[in-house]
MIMARNU-886860 format. One record per residue: residue in three letters; x, y, z negated of N, C-alpha, C in turn; chain. Coordinates in nm, 4 decimals, padded with zeros to 6 digits, always signed. Atoms other than C-alpha are relative to their C-alpha. Example, Ala and Ser with C-alpha at 12.3 -4.5 7.8 and 13.67 -1.06 7.14 Angstrom:
REM residues 2
atom rest=ALA, nc1=+00.0890, nc2=-00.1190, nc3=+00.0000, cac1=+01.2300, cac2=-00.4500, cac3=-00.7800, cc1=+00.0900, cc2=+00.1200, cc3=+00.0000, kette=A
atom rest=SER, nc1=-00.0820, nc2=-00.1190, nc3=+00.0060, cac1=+01.3670, cac2=-00.1060, cac3=-00.7140, cc1=-00.0770, cc2=+00.1090, cc3=-00.0730, kette=A
END
This chain:
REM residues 84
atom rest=UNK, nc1=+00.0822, nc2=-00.1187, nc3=+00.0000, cac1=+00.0000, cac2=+00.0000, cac3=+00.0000, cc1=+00.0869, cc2=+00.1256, cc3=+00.0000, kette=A
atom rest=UNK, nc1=-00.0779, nc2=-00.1127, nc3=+00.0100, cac1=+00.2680, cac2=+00.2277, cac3=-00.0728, cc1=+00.0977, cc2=+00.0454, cc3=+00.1334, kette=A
atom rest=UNK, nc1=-00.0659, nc2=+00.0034, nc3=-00.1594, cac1=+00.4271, cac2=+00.1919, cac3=+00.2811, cc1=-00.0786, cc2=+00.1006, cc3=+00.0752, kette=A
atom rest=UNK, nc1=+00.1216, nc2=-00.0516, nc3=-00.0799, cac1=+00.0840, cac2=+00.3222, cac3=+00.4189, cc1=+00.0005, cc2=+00.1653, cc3=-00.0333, kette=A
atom rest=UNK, nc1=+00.0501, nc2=-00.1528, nc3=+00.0379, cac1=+00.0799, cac2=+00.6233, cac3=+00.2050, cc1=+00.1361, cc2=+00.0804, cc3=+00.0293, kette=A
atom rest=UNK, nc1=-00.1460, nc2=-00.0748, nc3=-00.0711, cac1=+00.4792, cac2=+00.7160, cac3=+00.2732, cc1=-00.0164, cc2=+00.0268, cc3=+00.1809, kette=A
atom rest=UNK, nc1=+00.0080, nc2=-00.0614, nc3=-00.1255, cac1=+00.4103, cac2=+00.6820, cac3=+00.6304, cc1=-00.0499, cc2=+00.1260, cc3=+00.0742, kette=A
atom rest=UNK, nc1=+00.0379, nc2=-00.1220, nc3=-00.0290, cac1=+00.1475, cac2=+00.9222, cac3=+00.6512, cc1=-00.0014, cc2=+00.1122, cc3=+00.0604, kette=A
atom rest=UNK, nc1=-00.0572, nc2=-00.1719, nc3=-00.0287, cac1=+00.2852, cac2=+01.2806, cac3=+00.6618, cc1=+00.0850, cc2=-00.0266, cc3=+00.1604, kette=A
atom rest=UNK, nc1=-00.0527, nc2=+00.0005, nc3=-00.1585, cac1=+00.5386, cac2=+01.1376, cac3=+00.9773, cc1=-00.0873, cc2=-00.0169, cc3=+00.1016, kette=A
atom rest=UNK, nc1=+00.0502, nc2=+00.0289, nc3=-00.0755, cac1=+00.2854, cac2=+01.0155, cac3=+01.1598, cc1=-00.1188, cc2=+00.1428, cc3=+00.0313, kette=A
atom rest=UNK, nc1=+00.1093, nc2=-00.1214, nc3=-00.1088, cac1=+00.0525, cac2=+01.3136, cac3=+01.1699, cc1=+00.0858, cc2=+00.1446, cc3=+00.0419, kette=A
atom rest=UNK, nc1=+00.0010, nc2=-00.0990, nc3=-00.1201, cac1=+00.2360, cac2=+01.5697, cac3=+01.3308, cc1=+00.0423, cc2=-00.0888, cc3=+00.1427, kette=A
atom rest=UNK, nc1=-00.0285, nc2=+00.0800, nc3=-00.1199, cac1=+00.3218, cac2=+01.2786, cac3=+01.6347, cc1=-00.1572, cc2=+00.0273, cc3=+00.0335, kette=A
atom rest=UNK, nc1=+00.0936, nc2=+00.0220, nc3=-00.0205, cac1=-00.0817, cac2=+01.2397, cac3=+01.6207, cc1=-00.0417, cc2=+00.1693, cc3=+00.0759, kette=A
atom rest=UNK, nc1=+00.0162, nc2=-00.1462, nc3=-00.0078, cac1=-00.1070, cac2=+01.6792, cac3=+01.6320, cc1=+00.0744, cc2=-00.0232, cc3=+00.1916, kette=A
atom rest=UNK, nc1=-00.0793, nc2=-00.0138, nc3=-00.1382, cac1=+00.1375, cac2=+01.6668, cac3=+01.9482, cc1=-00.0311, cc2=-00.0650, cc3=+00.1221, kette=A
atom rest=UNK, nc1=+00.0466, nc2=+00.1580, nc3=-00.1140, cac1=+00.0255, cac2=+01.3670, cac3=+02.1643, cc1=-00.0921, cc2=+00.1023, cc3=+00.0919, kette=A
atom rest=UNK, nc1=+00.0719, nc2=-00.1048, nc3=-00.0533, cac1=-00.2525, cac2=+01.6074, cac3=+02.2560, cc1=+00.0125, cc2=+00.1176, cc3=+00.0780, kette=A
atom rest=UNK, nc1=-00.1459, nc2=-00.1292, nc3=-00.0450, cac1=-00.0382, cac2=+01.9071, cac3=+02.2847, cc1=+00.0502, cc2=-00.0414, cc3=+00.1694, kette=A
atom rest=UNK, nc1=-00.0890, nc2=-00.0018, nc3=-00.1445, cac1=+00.1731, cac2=+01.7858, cac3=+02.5561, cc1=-00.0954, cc2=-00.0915, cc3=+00.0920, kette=A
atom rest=UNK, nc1=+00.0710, nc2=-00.0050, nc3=-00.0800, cac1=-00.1080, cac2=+01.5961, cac3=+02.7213, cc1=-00.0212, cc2=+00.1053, cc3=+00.0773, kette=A
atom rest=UNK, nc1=+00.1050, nc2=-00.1015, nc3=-00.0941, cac1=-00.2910, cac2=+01.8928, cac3=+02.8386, cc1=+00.1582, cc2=+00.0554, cc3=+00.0273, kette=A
atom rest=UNK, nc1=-00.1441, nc2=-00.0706, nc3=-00.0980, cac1=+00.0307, cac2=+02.0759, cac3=+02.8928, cc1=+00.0237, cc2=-00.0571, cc3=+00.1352, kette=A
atom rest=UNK, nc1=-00.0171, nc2=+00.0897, nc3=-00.1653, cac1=+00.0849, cac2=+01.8023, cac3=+03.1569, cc1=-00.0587, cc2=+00.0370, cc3=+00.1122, kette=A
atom rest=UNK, nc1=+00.0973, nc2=+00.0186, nc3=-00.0536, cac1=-00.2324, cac2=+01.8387, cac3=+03.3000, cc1=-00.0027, cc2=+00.1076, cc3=+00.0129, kette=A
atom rest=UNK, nc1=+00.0053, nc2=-00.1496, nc3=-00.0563, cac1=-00.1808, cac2=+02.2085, cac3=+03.3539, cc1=+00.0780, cc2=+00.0204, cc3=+00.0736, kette=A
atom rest=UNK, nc1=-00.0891, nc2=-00.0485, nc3=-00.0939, cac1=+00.1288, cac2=+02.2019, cac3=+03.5078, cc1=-00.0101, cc2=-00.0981, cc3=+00.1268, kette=A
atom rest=UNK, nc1=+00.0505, nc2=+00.0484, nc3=-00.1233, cac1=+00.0222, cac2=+01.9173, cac3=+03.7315, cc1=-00.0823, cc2=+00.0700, cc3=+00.0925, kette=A
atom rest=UNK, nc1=+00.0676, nc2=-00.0349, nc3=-00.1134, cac1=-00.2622, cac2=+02.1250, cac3=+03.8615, cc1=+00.0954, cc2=+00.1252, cc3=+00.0164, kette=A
atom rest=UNK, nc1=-00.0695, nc2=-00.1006, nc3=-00.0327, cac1=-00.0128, cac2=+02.4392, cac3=+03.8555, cc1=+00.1016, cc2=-00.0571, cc3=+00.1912, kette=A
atom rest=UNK, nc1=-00.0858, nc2=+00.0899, nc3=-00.0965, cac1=+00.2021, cac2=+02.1524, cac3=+04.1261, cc1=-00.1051, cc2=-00.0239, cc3=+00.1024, kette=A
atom rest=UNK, nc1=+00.1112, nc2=+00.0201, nc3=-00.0237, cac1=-00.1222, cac2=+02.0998, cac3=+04.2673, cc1=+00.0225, cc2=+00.1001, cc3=+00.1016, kette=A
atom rest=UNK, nc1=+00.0145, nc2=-00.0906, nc3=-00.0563, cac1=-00.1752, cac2=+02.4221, cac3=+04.3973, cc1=+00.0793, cc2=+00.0717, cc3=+00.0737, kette=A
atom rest=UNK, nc1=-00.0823, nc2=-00.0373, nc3=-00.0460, cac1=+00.1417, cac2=+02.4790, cac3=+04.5141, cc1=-00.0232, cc2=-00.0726, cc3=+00.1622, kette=A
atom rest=UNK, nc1=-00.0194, nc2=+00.0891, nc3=-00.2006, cac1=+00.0448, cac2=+02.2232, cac3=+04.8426, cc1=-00.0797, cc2=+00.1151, cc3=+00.0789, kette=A
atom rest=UNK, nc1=+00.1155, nc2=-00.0276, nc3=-00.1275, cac1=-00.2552, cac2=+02.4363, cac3=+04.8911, cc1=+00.0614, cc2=+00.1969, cc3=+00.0137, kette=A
atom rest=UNK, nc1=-00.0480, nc2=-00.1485, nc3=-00.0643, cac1=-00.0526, cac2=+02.7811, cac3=+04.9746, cc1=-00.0166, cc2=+00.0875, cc3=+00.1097, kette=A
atom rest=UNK, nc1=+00.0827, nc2=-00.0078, nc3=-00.1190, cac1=-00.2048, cac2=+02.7838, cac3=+05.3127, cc1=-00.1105, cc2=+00.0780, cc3=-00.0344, kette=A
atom rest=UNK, nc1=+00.1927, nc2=-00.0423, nc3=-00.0230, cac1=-00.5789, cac2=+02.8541, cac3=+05.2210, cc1=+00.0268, cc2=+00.1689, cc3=-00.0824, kette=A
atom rest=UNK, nc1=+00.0001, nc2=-00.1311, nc3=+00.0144, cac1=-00.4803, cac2=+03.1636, cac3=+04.9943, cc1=+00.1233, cc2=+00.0431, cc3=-00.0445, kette=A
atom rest=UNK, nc1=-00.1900, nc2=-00.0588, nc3=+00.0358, cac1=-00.1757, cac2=+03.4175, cac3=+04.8852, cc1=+00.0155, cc2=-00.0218, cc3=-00.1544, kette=A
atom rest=UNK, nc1=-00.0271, nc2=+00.0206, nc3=+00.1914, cac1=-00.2510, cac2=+03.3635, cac3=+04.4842, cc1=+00.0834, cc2=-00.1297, cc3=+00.0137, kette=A
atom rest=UNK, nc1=+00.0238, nc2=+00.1263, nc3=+00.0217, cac1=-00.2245, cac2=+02.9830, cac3=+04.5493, cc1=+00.1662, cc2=-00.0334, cc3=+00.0356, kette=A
atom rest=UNK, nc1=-00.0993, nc2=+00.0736, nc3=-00.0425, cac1=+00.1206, cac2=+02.9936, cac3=+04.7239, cc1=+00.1119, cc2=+00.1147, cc3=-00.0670, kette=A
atom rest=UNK, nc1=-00.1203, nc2=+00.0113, nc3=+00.0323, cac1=+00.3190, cac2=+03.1669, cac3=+04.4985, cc1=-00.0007, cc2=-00.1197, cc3=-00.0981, kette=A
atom rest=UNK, nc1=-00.0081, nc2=+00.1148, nc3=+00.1208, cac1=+00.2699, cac2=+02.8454, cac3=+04.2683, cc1=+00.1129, cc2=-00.1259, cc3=+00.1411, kette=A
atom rest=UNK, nc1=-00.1275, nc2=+00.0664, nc3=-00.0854, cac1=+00.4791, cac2=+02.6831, cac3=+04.5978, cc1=+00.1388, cc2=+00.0176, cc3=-00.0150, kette=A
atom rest=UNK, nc1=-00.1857, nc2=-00.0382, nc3=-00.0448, cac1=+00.8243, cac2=+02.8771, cac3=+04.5369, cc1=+00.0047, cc2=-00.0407, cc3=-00.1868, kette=A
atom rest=UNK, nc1=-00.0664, nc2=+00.0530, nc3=+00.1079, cac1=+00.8139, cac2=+02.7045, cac3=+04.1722, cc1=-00.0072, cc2=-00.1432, cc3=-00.0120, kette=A
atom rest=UNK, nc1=+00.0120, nc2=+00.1979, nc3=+00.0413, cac1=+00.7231, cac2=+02.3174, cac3=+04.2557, cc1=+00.0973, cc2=-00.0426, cc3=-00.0205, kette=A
atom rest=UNK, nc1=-00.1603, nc2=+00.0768, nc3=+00.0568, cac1=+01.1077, cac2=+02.2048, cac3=+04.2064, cc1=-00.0084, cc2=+00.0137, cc3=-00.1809, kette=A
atom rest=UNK, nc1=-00.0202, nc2=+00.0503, nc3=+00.1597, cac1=+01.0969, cac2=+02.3444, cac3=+03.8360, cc1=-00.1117, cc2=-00.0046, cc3=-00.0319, kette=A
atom rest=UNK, nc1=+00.0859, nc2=+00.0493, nc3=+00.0226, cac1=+00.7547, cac2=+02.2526, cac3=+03.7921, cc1=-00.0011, cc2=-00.1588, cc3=-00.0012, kette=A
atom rest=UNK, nc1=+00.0423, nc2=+00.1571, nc3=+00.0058, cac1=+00.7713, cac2=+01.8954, cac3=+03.8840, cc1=+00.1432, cc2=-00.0270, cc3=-00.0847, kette=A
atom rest=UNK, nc1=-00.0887, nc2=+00.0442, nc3=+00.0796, cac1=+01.1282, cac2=+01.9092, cac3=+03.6547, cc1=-00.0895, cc2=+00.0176, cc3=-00.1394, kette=A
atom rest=UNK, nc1=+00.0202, nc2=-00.0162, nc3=+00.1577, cac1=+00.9464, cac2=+02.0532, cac3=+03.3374, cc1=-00.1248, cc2=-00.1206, cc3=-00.0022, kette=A
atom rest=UNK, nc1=+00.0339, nc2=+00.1106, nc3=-00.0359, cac1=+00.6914, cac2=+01.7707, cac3=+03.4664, cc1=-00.0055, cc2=-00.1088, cc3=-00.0798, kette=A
atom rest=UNK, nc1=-00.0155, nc2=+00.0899, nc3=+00.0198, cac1=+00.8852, cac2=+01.5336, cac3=+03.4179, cc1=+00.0632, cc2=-00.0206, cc3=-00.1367, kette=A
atom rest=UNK, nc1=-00.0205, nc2=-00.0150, nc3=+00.1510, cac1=+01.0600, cac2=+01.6153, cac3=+03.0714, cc1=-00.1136, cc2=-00.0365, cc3=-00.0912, kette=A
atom rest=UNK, nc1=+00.1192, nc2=-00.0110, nc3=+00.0641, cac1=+00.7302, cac2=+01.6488, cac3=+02.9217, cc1=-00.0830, cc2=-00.1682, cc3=-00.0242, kette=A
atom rest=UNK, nc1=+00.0329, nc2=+00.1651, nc3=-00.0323, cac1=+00.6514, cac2=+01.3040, cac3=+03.0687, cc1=+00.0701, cc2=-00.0945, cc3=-00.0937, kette=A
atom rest=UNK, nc1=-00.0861, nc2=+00.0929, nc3=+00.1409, cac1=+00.9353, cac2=+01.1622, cac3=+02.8182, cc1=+00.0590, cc2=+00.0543, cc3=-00.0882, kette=A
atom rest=UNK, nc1=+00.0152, nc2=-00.0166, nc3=+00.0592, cac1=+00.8578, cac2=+01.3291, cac3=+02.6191, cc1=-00.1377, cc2=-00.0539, cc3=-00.0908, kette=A
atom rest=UNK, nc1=+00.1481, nc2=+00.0844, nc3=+00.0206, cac1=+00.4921, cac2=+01.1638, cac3=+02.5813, cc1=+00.0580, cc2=-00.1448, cc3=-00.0183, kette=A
atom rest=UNK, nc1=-00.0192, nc2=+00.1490, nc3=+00.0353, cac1=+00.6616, cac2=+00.8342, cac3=+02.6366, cc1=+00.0826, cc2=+00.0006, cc3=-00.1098, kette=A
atom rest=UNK, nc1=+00.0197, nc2=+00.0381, nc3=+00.1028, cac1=+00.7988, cac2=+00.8755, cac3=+02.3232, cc1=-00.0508, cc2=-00.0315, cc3=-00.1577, kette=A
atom rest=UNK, nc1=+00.1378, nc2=+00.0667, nc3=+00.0530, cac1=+00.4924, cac2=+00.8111, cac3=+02.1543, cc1=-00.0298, cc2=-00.1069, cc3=+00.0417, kette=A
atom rest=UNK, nc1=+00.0451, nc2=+00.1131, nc3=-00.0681, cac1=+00.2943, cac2=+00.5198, cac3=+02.1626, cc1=-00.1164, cc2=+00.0247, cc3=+00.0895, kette=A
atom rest=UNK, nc1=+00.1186, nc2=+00.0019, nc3=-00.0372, cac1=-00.0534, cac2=+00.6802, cac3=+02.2324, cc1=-00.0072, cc2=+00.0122, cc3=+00.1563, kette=A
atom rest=UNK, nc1=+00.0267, nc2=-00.0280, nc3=-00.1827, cac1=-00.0284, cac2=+00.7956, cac3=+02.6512, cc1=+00.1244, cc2=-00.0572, cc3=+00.0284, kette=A
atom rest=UNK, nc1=-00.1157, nc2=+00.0422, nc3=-00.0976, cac1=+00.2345, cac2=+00.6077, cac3=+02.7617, cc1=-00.0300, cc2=-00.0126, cc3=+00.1505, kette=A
atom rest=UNK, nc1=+00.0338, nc2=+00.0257, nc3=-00.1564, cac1=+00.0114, cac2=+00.5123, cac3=+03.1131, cc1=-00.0085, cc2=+00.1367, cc3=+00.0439, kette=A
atom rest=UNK, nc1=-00.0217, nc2=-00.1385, nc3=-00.0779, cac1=-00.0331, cac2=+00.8833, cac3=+03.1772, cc1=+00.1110, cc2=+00.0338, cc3=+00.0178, kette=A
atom rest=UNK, nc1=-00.1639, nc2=-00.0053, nc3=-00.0220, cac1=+00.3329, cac2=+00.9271, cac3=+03.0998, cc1=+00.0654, cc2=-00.0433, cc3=+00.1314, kette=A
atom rest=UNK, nc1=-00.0558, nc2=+00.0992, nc3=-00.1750, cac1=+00.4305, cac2=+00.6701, cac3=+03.3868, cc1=-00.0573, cc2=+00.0586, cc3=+00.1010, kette=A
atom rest=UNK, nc1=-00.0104, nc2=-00.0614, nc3=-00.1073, cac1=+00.2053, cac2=+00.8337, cac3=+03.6032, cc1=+00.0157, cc2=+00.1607, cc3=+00.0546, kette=A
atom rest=UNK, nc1=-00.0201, nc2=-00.1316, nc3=-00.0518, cac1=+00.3065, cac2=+01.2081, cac3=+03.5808, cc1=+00.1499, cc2=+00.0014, cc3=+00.0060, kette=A
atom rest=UNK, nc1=-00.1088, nc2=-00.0282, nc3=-00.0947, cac1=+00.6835, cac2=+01.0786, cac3=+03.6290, cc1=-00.0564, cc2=-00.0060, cc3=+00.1306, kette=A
atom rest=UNK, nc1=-00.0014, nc2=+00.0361, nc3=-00.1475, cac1=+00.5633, cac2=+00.9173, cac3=+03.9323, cc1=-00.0231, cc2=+00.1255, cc3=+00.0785, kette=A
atom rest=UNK, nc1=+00.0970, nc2=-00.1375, nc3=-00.0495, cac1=+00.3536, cac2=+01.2272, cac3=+04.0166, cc1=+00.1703, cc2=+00.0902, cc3=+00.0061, kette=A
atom rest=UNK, nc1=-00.1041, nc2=-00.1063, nc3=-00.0132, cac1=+00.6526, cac2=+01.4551, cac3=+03.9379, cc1=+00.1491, cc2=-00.0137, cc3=+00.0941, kette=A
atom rest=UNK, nc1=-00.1643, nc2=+00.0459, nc3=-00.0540, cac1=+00.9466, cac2=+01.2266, cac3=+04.1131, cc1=-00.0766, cc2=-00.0367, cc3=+00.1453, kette=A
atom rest=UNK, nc1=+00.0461, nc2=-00.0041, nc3=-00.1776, cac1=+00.7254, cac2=+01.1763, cac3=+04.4664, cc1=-00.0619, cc2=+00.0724, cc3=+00.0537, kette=A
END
């Protein structure tokens, strides 16, 4: 029992963060996103002259999630996303 209650405190700021850098992901993916569609308007394509360090901070972020346990499958696929 006493294992359970020492663990505790480490485990919830991992639980606080997991979240955190989810959506972070998921912003700068569609930020990468929008960089294809630079064509249709002029807002849309300056998000084109940053996809290199977009799909790098990407991919940091990405393992940075994988080291957690909770999103590891999103992890795997916003390297993939960020490295093709």
């Amino acid at each position: 029992m006493n294992d359970i209650v020492s663990d505790y405190p480490m485990r919830r700021p991992q639980m606080i963060f997991q979240p955190l850098i989810l959506l972070a992901m998921l912003a700068i993916a569609a930020a990468l996103v929008f960089g294809f569609f630079g064509a249709l308007h002029p807002a849309l394509d300056s998000f084109s002259h940053l996809r290199a360090h977009l799909a790098v901070l990407l991919a940091l972020l990405a393992l940075a999630l994988l080291a957690f346990a909770g999103f590891r499958t999103e992890a795997a696929v916003a390297l993939l996303f960020a490295f093709g």
